[in-house]
C-alpha positions in Angstrom: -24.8 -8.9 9.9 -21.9 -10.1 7.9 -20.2 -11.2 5.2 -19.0 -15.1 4.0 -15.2 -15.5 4.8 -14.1 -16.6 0.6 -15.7 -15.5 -2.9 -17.6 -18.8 -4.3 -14.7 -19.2 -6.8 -17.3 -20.2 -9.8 -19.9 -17.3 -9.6 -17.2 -14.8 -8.2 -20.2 -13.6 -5.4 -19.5 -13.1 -2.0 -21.8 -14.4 0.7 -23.9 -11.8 2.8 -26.1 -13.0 5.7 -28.9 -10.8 7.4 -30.6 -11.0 10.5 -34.5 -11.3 9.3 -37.3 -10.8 11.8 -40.0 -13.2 11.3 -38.5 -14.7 8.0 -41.3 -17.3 8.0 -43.7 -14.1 8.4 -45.7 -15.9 11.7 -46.1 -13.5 13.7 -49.4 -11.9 13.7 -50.1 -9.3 10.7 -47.3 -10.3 8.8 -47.2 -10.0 5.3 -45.6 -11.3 2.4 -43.9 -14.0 1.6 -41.8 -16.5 3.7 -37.9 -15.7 3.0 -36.2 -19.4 3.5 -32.9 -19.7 4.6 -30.5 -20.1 1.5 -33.0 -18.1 -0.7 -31.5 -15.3 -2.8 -33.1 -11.8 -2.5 -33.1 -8.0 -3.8 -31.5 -6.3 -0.7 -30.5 -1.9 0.0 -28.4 -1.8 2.1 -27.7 1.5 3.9 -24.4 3.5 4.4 -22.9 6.6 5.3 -23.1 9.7 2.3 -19.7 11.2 2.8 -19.2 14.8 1.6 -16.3 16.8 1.0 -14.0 13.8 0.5 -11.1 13.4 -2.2 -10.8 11.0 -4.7 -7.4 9.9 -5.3 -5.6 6.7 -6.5 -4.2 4.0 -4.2 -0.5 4.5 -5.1 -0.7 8.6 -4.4 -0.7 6.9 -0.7 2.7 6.9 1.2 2.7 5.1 4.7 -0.7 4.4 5.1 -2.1 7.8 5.5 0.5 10.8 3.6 0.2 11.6 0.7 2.6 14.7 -1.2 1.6 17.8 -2.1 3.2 20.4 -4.2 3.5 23.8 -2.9 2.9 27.0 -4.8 6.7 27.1 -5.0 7.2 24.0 -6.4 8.3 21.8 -3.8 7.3 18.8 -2.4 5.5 18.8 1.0 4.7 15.5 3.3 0.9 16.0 4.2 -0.4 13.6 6.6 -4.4 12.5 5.4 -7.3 11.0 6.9 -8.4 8.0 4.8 -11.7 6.8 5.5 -12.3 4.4 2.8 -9.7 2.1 0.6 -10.5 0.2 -1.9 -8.1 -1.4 -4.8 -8.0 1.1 -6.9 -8.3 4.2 -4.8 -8.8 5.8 -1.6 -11.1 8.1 0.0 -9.6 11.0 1.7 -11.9 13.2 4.4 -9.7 15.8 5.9 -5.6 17.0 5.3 -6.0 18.4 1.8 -7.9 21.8 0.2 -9.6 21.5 -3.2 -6.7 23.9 -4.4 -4.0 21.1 -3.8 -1.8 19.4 -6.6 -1.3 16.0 -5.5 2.0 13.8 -6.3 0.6 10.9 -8.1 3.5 9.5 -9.6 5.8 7.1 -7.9 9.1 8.5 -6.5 11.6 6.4 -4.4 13.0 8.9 -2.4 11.3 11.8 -1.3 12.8 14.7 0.6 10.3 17.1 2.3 10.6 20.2 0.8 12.7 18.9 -3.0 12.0 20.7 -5.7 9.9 19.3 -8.6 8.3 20.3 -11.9 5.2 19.5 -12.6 3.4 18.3 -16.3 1.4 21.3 -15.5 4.9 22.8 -15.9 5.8 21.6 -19.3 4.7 23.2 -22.5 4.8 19.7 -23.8 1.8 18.9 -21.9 -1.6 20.5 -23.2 -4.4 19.8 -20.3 -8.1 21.3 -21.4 -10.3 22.7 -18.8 -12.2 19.9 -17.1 -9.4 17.2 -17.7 -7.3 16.0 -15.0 -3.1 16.4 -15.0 -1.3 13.9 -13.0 2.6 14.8 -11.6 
């Protein structure tokens, strides 16, 4: 139903409470064994299976929900997102990008829609394998 409002600062676990019909199992037929409040149990709990989403890191987000996007010519593009999941570290994305898309990952101050960049990809410096991921 919902979750504790702090982290128990010496087991680093965050409260969950359930609704439980029949916890005490008295209704007739029940089985199994009473659940008493306060008692700590093995619980699934269900969520939505997302397909087609991106994977991208926290800080490739730009005002809550852009992200930038370099074109085949090399230039930066402003590409609004939907982001249906955040979490610290990353974000999920479910629509605004193409699998084909090389996404801006590094920090840049000032961005000017349209600027022209070089990528790593760009720079015989760089070696990427197949597989391997290459950041801007």
């Amino acid at each position: 139903m919902r979750t504790g409002s702090e982290f128990d600062p010496s087991t680093r676990m965050l409260p969950l409470f359930a609704r439980v019909e029949d916890p005490m199992r008295r209704q007739p037929g029940a089985e199994g064994t009473p659940l008493p409040m306060g008692l700590f149990v093995d619980a699934e709990i269900g969520g939505i299976h997302l397909q087609n989403v991106f994977i991208l890191p926290r800080s490739a987000v730009r005002d809550e929900d852009q992200v930038l996007v370099v074109d085949e010519d090399g230039r930066l593009r402003i590409r609004g997102v939907e982001i249906v999941r955040a979490e610290r570290e990353r974000v999920l994305v479910q629509s605004g990008l193409s699998p084909d898309d090389l996404v801006c990952v590094s920090q840049i101050e000032t961005v000017v829609d349209g600027m022209q960049v070089r990528t790593s990809l760009e720079n015989p410096a760089v070696s990427t394998d197949a597989g391997e991921e290459a950041e801007l």
